[in-house]
Structures are given as C-alpha cells and as structure tokens.
matplotlib code that plots the C-alpha trace (Angstrom):
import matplotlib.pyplot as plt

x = [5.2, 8.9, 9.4, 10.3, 7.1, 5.2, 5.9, 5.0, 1.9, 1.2, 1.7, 0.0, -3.4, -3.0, -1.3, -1.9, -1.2, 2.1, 2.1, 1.7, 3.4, 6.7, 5.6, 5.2, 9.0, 9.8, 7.7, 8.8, 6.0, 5.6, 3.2, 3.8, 0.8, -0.4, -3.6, -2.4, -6.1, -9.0, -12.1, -14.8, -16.5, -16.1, -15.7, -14.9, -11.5, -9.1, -5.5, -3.2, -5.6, -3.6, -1.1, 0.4, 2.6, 3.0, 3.3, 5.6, 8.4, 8.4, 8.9, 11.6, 13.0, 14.1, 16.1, 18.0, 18.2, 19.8, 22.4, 20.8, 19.7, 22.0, 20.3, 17.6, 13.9, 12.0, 13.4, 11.1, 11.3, 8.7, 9.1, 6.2, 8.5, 11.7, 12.8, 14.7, 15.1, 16.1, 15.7, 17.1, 15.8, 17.4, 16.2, 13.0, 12.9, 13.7, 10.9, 8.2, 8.7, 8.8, 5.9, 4.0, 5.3, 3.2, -0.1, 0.0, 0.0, -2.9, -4.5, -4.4, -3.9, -4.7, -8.1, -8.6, -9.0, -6.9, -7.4, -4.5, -5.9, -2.4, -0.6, 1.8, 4.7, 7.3, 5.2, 2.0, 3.9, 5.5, 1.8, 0.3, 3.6, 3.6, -0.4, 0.7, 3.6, 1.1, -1.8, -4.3, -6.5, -5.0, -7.8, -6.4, -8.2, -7.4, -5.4, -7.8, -11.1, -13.6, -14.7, -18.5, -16.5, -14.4, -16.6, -18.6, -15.5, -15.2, -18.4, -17.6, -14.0, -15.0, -11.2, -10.0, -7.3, -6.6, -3.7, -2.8, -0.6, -1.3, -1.3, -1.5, 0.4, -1.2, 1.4, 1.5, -1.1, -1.4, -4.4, -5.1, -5.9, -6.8, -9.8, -11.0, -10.7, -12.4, -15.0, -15.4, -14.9, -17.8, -20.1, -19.7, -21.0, -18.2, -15.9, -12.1, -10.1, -7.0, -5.8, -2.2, -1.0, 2.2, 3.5, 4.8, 6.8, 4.3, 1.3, 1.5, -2.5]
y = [12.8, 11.7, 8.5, 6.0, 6.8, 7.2, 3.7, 2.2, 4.4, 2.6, -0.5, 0.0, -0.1, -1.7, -5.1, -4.5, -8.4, -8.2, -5.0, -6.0, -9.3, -7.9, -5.0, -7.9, -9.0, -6.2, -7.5, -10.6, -13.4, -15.8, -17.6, -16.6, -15.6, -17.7, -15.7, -11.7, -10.6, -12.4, -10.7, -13.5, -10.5, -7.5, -5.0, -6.2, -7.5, -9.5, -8.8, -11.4, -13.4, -16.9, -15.0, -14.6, -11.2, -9.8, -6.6, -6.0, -8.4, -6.3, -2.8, -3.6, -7.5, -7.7, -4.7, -6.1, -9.5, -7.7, -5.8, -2.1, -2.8, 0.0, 2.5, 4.8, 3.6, 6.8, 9.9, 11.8, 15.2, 16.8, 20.6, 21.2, 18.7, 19.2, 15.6, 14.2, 10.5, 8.2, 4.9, 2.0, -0.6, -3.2, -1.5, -0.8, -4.8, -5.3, -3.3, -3.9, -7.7, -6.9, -4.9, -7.8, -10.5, -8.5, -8.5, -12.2, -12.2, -10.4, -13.0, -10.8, -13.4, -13.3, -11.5, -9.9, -5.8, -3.9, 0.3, 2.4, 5.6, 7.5, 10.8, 10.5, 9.4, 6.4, 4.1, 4.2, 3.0, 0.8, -0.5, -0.8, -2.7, -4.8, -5.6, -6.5, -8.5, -11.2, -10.5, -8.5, -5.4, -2.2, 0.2, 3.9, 6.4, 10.4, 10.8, 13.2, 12.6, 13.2, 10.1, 9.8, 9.6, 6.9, 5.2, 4.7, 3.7, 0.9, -0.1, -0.6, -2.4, -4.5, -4.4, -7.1, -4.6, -1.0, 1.0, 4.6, 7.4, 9.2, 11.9, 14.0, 17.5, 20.8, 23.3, 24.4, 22.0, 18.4, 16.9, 13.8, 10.6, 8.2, 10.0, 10.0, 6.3, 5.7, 7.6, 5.9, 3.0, 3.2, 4.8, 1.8, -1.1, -3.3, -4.0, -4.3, -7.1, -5.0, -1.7, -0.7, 2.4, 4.0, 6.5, 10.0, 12.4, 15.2, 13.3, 9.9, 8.0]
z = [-30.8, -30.9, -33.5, -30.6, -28.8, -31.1, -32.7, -28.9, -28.4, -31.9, -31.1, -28.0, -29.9, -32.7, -31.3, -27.0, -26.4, -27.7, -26.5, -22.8, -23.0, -23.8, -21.0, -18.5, -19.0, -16.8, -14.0, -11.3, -11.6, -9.1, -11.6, -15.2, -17.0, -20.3, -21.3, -21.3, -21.7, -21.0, -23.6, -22.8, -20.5, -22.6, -22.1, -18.6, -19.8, -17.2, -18.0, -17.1, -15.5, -14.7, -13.2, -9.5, -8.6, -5.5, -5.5, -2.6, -3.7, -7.1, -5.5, -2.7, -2.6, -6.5, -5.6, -2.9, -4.9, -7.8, -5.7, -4.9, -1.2, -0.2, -2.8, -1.2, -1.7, 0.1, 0.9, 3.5, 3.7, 6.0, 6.9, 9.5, 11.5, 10.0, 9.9, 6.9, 6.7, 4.3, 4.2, 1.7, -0.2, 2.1, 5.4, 3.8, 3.3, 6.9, 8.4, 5.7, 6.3, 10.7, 10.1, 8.0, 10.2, 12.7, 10.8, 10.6, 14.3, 14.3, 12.4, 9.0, 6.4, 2.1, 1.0, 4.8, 4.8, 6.4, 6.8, 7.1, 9.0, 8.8, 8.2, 5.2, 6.8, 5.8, 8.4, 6.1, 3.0, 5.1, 6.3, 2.4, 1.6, 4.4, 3.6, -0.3, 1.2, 3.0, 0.3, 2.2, 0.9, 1.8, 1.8, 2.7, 4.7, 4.6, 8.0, 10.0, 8.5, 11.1, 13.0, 11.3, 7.9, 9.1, 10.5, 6.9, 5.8, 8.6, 7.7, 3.6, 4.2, 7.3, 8.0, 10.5, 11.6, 11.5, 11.7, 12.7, 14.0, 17.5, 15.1, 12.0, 11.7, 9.4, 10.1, 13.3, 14.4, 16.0, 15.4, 17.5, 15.7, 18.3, 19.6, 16.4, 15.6, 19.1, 18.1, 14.4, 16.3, 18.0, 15.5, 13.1, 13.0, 11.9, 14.5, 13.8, 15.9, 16.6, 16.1, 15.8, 16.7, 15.4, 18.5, 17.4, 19.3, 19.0, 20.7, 22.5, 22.2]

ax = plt.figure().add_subplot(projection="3d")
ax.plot(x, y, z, "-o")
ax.set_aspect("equal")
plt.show()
C-alpha cells in the first residue's frame, strides 16, 4: 500500500469516528449529525443516526448550486439502439424534480414504496432519483423478469406506485414490458395505486 493510503486505511480502524466524521464533511446535511455511530445495539451499529441527508440533493442540486449545472451528469451510450445522449447536471435537476413532482401527485409521499420495473435507461435513474428526492423507498426490479417473479416482488414492497418502460431491448430483440406487469399485476396480491409507463419508440404499451 502507498503511504497516503495506507495512513487512511489505518486510521480507518484504529480511530473510525474521527475517521467518518471528517469523511462526513464531504457530504450536504440537511440536519448535521451529533452521534457518528451509535454502538448501544452492537453489533447492529447506527452510523450517523441524528442525522437528515437526502440523497438526491447530494448527487445533482449541490452541483448546480456550486456552478457545474452545465457539466454532464450521465452519459448514455446504448449500441442495440444506437442512441447517445447526454444529459447535464442542471437538466438532470429539471427532469428529476418534473419527474418527482409527479409522484407526489400520485400520492407517493416519505416512507411509501415505489418499484421501478425498467430497462437501464436514463429514465430509471431518473425514477430512483426522483423517489430519493421526495423520500420514498426505491426498490428496483430486473427489467424483463417474468411476471410470477414480479409479482413476489409486488407482494414483498407493497409499492403504492410502479414504474416501467413499454419495453426492454436484448440485441435484436423487444421484449414487451407491459404485458408482463399486467400479468404480475394480477398474480399478486398487493395492489399498486398507479402505474407509470415510460413510452419507447420500439414498442408503445
């Protein structure tokens, strides 16, 4: 090990408050933290636990805040559809915070689940943002699972709203979504409220 790391991988063990509170500096708070780590439960520690983040506001808005809205946040580059986007910190601030503004109209508010059944594409980071933005449980789904595997996944999040593509894309081939969410839909026994689909050229739900 070099001597720089090696000295923080040190201190990392031998002193992990200090450690981590100095770590934390590099973090926004919305509620700075007085305990660091809570051992009253070991070994189920709490680190941090008087403190408020938000998750969201850390990976895009204290970008934009200090001056880089124009650099680029996510770069997409998909070859089985040949689309190359990318898409800055400020315009990723503008959609996540659309998209968000959105679940609260759906009634999605803090603590609610919320699965994201999606092919990776910009829109499903865009989803788990917008879901850490208003303080609801993002619980991510492999796009395509078959619906019976969904569905036990419907069943374990009880998610007050899901979200989706009209479809997925293995190489040369579209694989519809919706049907499949119908299907899990129906199969389970929780019930979502709404279900948000995000249209894409290849297959319309």
């Amino acid at each position: 090990m070099s001597g720089a790391y090696e000295q923080l991988y040190n201190k990392s063990i031998n002193d992990r408050e200090a450690f981590w509170k100095e770590a934390a500096k590099a973090v926004h708070w919305s509620k700075q933290p007085n305990t660091i780590i809570d051992t009253s439960e070991s070994p189920f520690n709490k680190w941090f636990p008087d403190g408020e983040i938000n998750a969201c506001y850390n990976a895009i808005d204290i970008h934009v805040a200090e001056g880089r809205g124009d650099q680029a946040a996510i770069i997409y580059d998909s070859p089985v559809t040949d689309t190359k986007t990318t898409i800055t910190y400020a315009q990723l601030l503008d959609r996540v915070s659309r998209f968000a503004a959105v679940l609260d109209s759906k009634g999605v508010t803090k603590g609610d689940r919320v699965v994201v059944y999606m092919p990776m594409i910009p829109e499903a980071a865009i989803a788990m943002l917008a879901c850490a933005r208003i303080g609801a449980i993002h619980s991510v789904v492999f796009g395509g699972f078959a619906s019976n595997e969904l569905a036990v996944r419907i069943n374990d999040a009880k998610p007050k709203v899901i979200l989706t593509a009209s479809c997925g894309i293995e190489v040369a081939r579209v694989i519809a979504y919706k049907p499949l969410l119908d299907e899990a839909i129906n199969l389970a026994e929780h019930k979502p409220e709404s279900c948000i689909v995000f249209q894409r050229p290849q297959a319309e739900a």
